[in-house]
N, C-alpha and C positions, 0 to 999 in steps of 0.2 A: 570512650569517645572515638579512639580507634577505630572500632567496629562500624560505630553508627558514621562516621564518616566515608569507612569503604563500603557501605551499605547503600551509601546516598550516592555516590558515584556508579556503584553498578546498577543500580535502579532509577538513575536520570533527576535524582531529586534532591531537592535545595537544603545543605547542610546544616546552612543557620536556621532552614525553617523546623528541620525536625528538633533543633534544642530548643526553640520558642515554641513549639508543640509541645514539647513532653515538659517547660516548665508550665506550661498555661493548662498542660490537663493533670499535673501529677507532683508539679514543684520536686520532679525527680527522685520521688517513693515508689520504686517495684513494687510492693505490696499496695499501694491505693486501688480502692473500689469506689467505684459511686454509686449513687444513688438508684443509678440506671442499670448497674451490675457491671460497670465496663468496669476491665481490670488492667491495672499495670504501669508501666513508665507511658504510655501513649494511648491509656486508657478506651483499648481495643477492646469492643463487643463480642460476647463469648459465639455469640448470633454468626457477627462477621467474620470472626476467626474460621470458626464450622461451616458456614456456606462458600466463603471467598477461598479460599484456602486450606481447610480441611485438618484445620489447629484444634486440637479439644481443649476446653476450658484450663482445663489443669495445668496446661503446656503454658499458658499467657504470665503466669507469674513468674516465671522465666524469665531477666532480662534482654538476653539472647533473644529467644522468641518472639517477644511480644516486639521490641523496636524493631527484629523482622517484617513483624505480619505487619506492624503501622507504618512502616517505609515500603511496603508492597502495597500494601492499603493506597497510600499516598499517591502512587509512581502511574495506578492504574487508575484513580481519580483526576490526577494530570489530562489523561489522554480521553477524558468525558468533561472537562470544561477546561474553558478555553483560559481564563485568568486564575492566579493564585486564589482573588475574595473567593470566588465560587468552589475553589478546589477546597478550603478550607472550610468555608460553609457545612459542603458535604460530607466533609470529613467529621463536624461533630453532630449536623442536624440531619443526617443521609442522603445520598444521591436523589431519589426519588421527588422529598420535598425540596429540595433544594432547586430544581428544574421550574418548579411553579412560582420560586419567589421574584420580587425585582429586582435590577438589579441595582436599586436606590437600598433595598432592603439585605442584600450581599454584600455591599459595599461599607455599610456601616452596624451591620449586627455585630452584637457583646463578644463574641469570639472570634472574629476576625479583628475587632480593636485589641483584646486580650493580648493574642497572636503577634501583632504587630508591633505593642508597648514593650513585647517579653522579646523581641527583635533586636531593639534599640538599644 
């Protein structure tokens, strides 16, 4: 916790939110996979590892790594939307769709309530 805390501090990003991320995508199993192949404590995309940051697959089960690459994930979705729903949205449903939705439909999607219950 150490780590992921001076992680959140040199990367500008909210400490409670990456342990309410990593229980809501991982209930804090390094080794979880989904469905979707995302792997790890913050259930980082082998996809977004490789294009964003240049992490190969293998490196994500690392717990080092991977709360890396999802606290850098995080820090640089910060500075493409302007509120946490939307920062969190993108972080599970992607940047891209995440810009088309409302923001009636950011505000109260299943993982930003996840996110927030696992806050509290």
């Amino acid at each position: 916790l150490i780590y992921i805390e001076a992680l959140c501090w040199e990367y500008g990003v909210d400490y409670e939110m990456v342990k309410a991320v990593i229980q809501t995508e991982s209930s804090w199993n390094h080794k979880a996979v989904s469905t979707s192949g995302a792997i790890g404590l913050m259930q980082v995309l082998p996809s977004t590892a490789k294009s964003e940051f240049n992490t190969p697959k293998k490196d994500l089960f690392d717990p080092y790594v991977n709360v890396t690459v999802g606290i850098k994930y995080m820090a640089k979705l910060n500075q493409h939307f302007d509120d946490t729903d939307a920062m969190l949205t993108a972080y599970s449903h992607g940047p891209t769709i995440t810009k088309k939705y409302s923001n009636s439909y950011i505000s109260n999607n299943f993982y930003v309530k996840r996110v927030q219950d696992n806050l509290k």
